[in-house]
ROMI-671461 format. One record per residue (C-alpha): residue in three letters; x, y, z. Coordinates in pm, 1 decimal, decimal comma. Each point is the difference from the previous one (the first is absolute). Layout:
BEGIN
 residu       px       py       pz
    ala        X        Y        Z
...
% end
This chain:
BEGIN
 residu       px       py       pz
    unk      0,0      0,0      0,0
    unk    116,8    358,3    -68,2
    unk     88,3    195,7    308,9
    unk   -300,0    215,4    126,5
    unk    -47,2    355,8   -187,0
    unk    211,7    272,2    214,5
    unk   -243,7    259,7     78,1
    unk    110,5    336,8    205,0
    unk   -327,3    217,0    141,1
    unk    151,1    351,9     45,4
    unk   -264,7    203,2    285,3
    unk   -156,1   -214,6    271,3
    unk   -306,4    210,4     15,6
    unk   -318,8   -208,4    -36,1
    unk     28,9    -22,8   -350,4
    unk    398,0   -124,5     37,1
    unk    -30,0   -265,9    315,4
    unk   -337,9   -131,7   -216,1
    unk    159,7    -75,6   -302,0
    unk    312,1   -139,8    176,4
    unk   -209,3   -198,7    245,4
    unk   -236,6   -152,7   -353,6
    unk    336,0    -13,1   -185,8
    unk    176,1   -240,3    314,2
    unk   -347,5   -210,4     -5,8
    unk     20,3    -82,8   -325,1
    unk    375,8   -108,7     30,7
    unk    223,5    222,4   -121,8
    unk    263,8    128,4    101,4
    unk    -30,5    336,7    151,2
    unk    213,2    298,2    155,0
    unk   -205,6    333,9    150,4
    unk    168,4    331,8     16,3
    unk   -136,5    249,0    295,8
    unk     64,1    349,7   -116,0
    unk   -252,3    166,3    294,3
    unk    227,1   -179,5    285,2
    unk   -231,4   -287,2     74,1
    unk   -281,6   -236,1   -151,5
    unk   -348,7    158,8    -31,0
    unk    116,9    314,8   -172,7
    unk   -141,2    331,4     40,5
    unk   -357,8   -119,2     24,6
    unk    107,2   -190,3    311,3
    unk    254,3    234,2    140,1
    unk   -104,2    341,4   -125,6
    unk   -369,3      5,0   -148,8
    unk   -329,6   -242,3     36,3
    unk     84,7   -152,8    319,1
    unk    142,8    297,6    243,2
    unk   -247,1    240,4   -140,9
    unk   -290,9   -275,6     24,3
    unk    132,9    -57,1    345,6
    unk    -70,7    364,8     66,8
    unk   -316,3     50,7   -142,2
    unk   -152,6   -299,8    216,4
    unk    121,7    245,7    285,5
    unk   -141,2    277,6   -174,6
    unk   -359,5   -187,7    -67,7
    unk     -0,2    -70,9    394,4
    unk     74,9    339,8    110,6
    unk   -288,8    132,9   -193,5
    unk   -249,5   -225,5     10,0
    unk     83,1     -2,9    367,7
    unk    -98,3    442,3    -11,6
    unk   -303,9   -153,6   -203,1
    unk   -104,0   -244,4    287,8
    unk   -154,9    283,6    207,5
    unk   -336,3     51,8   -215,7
    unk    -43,6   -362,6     53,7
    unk     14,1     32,0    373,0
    unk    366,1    -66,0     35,4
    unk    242,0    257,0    119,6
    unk    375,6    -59,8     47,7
    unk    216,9    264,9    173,8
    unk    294,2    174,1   -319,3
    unk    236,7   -329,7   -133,5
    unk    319,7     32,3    137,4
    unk    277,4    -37,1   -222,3
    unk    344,2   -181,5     14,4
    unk    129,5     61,7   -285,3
    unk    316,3   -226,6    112,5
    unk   -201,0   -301,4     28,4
    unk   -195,6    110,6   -291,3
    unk    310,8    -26,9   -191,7
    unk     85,0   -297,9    186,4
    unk   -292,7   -189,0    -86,8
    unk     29,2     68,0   -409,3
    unk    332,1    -86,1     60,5
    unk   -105,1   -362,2    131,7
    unk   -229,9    -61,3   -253,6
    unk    242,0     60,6   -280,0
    unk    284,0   -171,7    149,0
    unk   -256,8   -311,8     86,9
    unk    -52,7    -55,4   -380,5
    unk    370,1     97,5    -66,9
    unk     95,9   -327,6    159,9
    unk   -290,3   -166,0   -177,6
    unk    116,8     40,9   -331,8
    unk    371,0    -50,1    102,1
    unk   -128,1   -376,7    171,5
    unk   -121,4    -46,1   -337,9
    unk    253,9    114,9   -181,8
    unk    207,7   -232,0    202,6
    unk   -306,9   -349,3    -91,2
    unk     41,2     92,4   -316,7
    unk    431,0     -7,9    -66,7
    unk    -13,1    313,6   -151,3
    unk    372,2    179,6    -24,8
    unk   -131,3    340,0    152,3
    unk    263,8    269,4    -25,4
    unk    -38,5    365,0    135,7
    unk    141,3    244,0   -222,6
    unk   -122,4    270,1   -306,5
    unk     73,1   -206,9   -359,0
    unk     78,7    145,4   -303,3
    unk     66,6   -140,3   -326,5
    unk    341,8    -99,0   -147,0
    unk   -138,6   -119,4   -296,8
    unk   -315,6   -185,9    -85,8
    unk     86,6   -316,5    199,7
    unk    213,8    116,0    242,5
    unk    -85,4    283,5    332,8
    unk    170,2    108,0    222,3
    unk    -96,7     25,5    342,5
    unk    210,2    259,2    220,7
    unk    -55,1    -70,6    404,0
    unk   -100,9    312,7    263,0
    unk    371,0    -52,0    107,2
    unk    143,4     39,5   -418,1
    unk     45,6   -355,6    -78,8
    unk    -70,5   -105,8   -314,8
    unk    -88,9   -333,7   -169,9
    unk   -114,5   -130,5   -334,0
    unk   -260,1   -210,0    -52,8
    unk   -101,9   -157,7   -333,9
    unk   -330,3   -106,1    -74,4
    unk   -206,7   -156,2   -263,0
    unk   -327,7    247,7     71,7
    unk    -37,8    317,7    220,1
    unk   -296,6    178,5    104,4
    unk     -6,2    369,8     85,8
    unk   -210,6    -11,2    324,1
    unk    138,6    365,7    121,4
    unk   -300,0    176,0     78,3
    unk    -34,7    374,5    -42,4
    unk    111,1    263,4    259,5
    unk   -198,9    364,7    119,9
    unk    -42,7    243,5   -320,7
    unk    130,0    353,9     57,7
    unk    -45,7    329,1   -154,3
    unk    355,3     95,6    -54,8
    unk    -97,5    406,2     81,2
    unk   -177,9    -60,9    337,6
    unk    296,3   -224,6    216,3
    unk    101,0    121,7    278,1
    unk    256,0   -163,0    224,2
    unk   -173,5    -32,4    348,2
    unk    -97,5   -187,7    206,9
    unk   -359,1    124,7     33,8
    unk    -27,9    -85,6   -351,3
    unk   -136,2   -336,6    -58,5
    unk    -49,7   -249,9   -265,5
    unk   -224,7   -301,0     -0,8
    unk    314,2   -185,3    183,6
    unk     88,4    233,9    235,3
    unk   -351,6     81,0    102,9
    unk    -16,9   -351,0    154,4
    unk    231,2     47,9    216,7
    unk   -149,9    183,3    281,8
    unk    204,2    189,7    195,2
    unk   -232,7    300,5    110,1
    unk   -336,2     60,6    -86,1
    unk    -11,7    337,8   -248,9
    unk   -209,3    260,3    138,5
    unk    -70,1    117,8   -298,6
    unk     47,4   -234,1   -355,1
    unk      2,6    104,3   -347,7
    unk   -106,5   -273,0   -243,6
    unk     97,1     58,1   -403,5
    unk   -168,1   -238,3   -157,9
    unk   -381,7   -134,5     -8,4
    unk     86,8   -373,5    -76,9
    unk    -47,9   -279,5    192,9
    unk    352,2     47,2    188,7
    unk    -81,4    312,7    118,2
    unk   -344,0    -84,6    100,7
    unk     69,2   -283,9    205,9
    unk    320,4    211,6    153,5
    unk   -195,9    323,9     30,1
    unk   -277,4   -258,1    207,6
    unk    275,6   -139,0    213,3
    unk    125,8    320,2    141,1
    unk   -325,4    206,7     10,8
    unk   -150,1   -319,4    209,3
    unk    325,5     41,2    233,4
    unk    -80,3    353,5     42,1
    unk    213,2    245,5   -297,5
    unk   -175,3    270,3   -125,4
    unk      1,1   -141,2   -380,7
    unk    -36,2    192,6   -300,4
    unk     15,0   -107,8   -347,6
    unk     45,7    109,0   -355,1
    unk    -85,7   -136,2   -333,9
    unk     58,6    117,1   -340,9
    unk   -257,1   -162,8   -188,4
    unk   -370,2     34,4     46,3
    unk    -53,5   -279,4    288,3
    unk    162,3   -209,2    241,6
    unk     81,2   -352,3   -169,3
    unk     59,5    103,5   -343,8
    unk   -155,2   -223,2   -233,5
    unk   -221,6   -224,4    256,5
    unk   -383,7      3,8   -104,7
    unk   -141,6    308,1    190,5
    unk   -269,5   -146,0    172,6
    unk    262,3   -253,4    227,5
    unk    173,7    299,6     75,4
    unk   -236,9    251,9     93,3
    unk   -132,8   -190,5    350,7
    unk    388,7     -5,6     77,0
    unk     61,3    382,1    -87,2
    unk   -286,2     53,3    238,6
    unk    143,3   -171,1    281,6
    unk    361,2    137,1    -53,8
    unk   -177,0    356,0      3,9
    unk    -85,2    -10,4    331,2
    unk    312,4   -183,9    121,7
    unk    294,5    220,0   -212,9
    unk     38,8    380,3     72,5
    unk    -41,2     86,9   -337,3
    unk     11,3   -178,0   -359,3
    unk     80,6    227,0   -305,1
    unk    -42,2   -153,4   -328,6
    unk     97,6    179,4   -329,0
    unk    296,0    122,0    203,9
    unk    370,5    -10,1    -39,9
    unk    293,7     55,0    215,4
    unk    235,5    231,2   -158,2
    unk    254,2     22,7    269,8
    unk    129,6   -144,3    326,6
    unk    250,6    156,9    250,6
    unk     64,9    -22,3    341,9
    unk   -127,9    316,5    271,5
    unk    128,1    -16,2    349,0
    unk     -8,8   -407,0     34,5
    unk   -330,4    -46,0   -222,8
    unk    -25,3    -29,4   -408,0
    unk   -134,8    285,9   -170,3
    unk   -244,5   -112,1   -274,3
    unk    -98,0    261,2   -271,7
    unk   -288,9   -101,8   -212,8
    unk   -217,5     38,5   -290,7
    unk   -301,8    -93,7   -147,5
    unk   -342,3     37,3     37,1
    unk    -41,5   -167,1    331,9
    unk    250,7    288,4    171,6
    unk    253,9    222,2   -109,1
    unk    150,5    127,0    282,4
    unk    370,2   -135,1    224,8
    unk    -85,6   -191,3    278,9
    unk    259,9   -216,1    306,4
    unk    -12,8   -313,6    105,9
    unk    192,4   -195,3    198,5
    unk     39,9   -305,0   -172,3
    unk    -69,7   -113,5   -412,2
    unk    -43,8   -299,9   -142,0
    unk     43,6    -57,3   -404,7
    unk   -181,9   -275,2    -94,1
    unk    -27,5     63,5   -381,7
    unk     33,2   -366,4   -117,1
    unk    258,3   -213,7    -36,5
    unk    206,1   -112,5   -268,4
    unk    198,3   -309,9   -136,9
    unk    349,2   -104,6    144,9
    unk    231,1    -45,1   -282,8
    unk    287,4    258,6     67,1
    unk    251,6   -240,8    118,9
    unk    -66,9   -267,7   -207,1
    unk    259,5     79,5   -279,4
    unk   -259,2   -139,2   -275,2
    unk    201,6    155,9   -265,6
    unk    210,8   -319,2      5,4
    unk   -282,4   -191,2   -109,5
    unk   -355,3     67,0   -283,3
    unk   -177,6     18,4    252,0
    unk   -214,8    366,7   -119,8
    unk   -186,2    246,8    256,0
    unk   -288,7    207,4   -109,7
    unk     17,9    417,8     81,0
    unk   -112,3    -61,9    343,4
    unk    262,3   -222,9    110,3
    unk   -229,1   -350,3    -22,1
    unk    138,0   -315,1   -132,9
    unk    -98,8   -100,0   -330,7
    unk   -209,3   -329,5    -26,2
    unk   -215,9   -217,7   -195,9
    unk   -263,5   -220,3    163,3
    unk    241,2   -244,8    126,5
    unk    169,7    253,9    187,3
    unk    330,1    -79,8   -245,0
    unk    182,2    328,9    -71,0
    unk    210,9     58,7   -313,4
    unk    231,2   -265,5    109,0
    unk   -213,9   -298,4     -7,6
    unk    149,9   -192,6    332,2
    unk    -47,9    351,4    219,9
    unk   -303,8    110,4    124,1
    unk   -149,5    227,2    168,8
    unk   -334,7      6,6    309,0
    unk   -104,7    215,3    184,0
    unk      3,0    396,6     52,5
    unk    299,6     -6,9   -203,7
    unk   -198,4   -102,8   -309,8
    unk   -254,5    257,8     35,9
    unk   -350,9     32,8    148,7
    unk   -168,1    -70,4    157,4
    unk    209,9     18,7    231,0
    unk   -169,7   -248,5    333,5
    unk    196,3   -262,7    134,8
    unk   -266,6   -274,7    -45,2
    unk     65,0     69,3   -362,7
    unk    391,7    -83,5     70,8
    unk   -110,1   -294,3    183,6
    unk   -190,7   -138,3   -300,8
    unk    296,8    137,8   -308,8
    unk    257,5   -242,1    229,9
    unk   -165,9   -287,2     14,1
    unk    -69,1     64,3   -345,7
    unk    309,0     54,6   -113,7
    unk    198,5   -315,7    186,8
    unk   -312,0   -198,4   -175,1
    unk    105,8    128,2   -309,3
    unk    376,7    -50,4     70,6
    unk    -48,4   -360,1     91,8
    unk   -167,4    -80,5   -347,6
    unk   -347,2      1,2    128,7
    unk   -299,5     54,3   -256,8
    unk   -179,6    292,5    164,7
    unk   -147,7    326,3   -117,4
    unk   -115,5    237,1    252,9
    unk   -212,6    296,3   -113,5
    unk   -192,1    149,7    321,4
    unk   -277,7    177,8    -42,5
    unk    -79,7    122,3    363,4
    unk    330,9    106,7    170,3
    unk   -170,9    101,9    325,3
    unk    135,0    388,0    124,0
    unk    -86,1    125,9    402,7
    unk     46,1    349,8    141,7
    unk      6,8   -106,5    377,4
    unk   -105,8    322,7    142,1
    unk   -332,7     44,1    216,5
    unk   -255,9   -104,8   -205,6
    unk    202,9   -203,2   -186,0
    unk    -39,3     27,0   -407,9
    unk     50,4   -339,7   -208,0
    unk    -46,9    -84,4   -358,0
    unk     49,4   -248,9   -263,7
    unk    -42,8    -65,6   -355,3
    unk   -154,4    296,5   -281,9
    unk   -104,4    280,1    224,5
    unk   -234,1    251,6    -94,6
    unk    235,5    300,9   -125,3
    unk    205,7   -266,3   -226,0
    unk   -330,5   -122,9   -139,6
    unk    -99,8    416,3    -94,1
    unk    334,7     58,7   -135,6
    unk     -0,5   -365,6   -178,7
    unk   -363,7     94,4   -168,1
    unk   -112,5   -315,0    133,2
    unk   -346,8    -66,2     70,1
    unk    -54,9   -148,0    385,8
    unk   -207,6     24,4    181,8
    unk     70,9    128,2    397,3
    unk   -200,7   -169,8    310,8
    unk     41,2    156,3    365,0
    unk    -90,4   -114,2    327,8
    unk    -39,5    261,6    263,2
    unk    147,4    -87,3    336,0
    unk   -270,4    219,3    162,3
    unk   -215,8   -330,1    -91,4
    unk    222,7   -238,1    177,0
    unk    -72,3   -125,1    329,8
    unk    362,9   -109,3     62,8
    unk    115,5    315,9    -71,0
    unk   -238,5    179,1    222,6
    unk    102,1   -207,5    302,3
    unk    361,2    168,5    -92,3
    unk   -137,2    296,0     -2,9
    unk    175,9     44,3   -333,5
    unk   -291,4     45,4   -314,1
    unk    213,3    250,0   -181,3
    unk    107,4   -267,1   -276,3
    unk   -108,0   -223,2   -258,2
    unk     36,6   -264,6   -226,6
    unk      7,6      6,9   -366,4
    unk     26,9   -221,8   -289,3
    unk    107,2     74,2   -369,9
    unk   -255,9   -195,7   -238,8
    unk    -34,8   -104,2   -347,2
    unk   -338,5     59,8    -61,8
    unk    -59,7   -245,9   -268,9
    unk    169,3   -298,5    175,5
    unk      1,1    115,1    359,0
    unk    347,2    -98,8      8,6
    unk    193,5    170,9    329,9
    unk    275,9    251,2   -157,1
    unk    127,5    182,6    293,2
    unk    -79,0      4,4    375,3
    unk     -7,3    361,7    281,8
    unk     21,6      2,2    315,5
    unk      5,5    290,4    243,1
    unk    -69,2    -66,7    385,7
    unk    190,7   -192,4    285,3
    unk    141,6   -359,2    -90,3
    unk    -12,7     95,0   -384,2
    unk    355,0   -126,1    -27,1
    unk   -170,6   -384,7    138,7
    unk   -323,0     70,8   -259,4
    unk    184,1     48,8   -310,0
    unk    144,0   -341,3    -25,6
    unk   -404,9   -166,8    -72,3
    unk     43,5    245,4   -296,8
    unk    330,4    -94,7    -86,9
    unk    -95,1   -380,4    -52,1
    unk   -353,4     99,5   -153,5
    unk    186,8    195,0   -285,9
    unk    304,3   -212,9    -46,1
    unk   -280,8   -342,5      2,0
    unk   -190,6    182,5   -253,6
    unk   -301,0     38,7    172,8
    unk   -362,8    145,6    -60,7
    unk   -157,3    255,6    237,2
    unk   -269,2   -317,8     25,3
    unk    253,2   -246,1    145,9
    unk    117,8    288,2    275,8
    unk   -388,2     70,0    105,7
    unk    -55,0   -343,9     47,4
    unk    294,0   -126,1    243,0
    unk   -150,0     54,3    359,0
    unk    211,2    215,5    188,7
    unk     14,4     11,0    394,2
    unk   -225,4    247,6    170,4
    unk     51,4    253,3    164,5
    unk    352,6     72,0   -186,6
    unk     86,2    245,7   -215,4
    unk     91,4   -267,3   -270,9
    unk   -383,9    -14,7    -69,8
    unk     47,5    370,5   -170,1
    unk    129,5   -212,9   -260,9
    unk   -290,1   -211,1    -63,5
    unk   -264,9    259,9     30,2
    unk    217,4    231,2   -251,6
    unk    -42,3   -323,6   -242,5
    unk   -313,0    -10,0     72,0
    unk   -117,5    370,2    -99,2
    unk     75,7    -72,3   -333,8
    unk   -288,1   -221,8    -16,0
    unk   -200,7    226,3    194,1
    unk     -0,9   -249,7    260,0
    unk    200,1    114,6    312,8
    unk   -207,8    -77,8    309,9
    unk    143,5    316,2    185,4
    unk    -39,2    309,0   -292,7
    unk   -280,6    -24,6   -225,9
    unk     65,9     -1,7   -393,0
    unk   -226,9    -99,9   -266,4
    unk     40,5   -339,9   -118,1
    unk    208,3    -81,9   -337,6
    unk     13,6   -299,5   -217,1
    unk    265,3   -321,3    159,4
    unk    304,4     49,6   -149,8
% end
């Protein structure tokens, strides 16, 4: 027999350990390259699990100011923000050692260092303390993630200015926070620190927070961050940054406020974008786009047909589930497997408070598409689950043909919308009709049944919102 396929994983985010973990199972031989100074990658050490960590403390803190108009009232929380740190500390070291126990079941050759090409079959890998080694290999995959974007006029070299990294890191709590940007970083930032008491304000230069997210998922969470943030300015820019007697002078403008205003802290959360500096890809075909992204074709092969690239390094969207599933893809593909992998419901969350999740065709893609669909929505307000929370703010909605009553995309805006979305994931990705969802019986009282009775109102049939009745589809 030949000797097993060499295979060296460079990034050991979730896309990288994945695809070395698949590629190991299926027998070859592998070797995975940690370029972020341990296995799990920033989405481990710096992004979704710290900052979910601290919006689950930011959830209790505020549903716990809630409590009082249900007839519980707690004295003001107060906060450690050493054992606070402590505790997001545990849980990422916890699954640190997980995935280096099964690094260790698995015989992979895990070596920490940044890699960078020799040539196409040969990287080097160069050691925190400037050691270097070569290692040859049959296949690579890029795996290296993507790193905070900046705008290049607006750095500042302080420490009260913040990134999406640096923000988890909690040192003090800002007593007063300037957010630029109205993504989903920001948001779920902005929500951390406002919860833990920071005066937070935040600007946008487009025309809403979430740029590009249907309108109707966002608007229940505007409404909620409205009362909670200082101030949100939308069509707004900032034009300058400089520090004023130990704060940051901001000077803005735009039609939300044109005026110079000082806070103590900032935090730039304007994106991110892919990690390919270091790489030295010049050595090899491998071609990036004008953003930076990895080229790729289905397969995830780039120019140079035994490379490839997953991940947020190969462009969005950029969620680490979607990693996850390009690595095991990818070592499938490596090993000689038959498989073709073309999802059509990559699942995206916004963990703020309410949560916003969606799958699938969404409504605005469907306008700008021209594509006739047809939109279903369940109101929370008719949910007796969600009145029990105290939470009937959101809804449900589904994305229809109307001729089949196929399901094209699935929204979700209210608490535990990151859970919901998943039922819509496997109804797309199964192909299923908006008959085959209505008639699954779902537990009651949950908020799982908005699902059903949003099925349902196509037919005109929902037991808890009248709609007239339409033809089975």
């Amino acid at each position: 027999m030949p000797p097993p396929l060499k295979v060296v994983v460079i990034g050991a985010g979730p896309g990288g350990y994945a695809a070395a973990f698949r590629a190991a199972d299926l027998g070859l031989e592998v070797s995975l390259v940690s370029t972020e100074g341990g296995l799990g990658g920033t989405c481990l050490h710096q992004g979704c699990i710290p900052s979910k960590a601290l919006l689950h403390i930011a959830k209790v803190i505020t549903e716990s100011r809630e409590a009082k108009k249900w007839g519980l009232e707690f004295g003001a929380p107060k906060i450690d923000l050493q054992k606070i740190q402590a505790w997001k500390e545990g849980v990422v070291q916890k699954m640190t050692g997980g995935l280096h126990h099964l690094c260790q079941q698995r015989k992979i050759n895990y070596i920490p260092g940044r890699a960078s090409f020799i040539d196409p079959h040969t990287l080097q890998v160069t050691s925190q303390e400037g050691r270097h080694q070569d290692l040859h290999f049959d296949n690579a995959i890029i795996a290296t993630g993507s790193c905070p974007a900046t705008l290049p006029d607006l750095m500042l070299k302080s420490p009260r200015f913040l990134d999406s990294t640096s923000a988890l890191n909690l040192k003090e709590i800002p007593k007063t926070l300037l957010v630029i940007g109205g993504g989903y970083i920001g948001l779920e930032l902005g929500f951390v620190y406002a919860s833990l008491g920071s005066q937070v304000s935040l600007v946008e230069m487009t025309t809403s927070l979430l740029p590009g997210v249907d309108r109707d998922l966002v608007r229940p969470l505007a409404k909620r961050l409205g009362d909670l943030f200082q101030d949100i300015s939308l069509k707004t820019q900032v034009k300058r940054l400089g520090e004023k007697k130990g704060d940051i002078e901001v000077v803005f403008e735009g039609e939300g406020k044109n005026d110079a205003q000082t806070f103590s802290h900032v935090l730039m959360a304007v994106g991110r974008k892919p990690h390919t500096d270091d790489l030295n890809l010049g050595c090899t075909r491998v071609k990036t786009d004008d953003k930076g992204f990895i080229e790729v074709d289905a397969k995830r092969r780039t120019n140079e047909p035994h490379i490839f690239a997953i991940g947020d390094v190969a462009g969005p969207p950029m969620l680490a589930h979607k990693a996850t599933h390009e690595g095991c893809l990818v070592a499938q593909v490596i090993a000689k497997k038959d498989i073709q992998s073309k999802p059509k419901a990559v699942p995206a969350v916004v963990f703020t408070d309410p949560e916003i999740a969606w799958c699938g065709l969404m409504e605005t893609e469907a306008k700008e598409q021209g594509l006739k669909v047809q939109v279903v929505r369940f109101p929370w307000m008719a949910s007796g689950r969600a009145a029990t929370l105290d939470r009937q703010e959101g809804h449900t909605k589904l994305i229809l043909n109307p001729e089949t009553g196929h399901i094209l995309g699935v929204g979700i805006v209210g608490p535990g919308a990151s859970e919901l979305i998943a039922e819509g994931v496997l109804a797309i990705e199964m192909g299923a009709k908006v008959g085959d969802l209505s008639s699954c019986i779902h537990p009651h009282p949950t908020l799982s049944e908005t699902l059903k009775e949003a099925a349902e109102i196509f037919h005109g049939l929902s037991t808890h919102l009248y709609r007239p009745i339409k033809p089975e589809v």
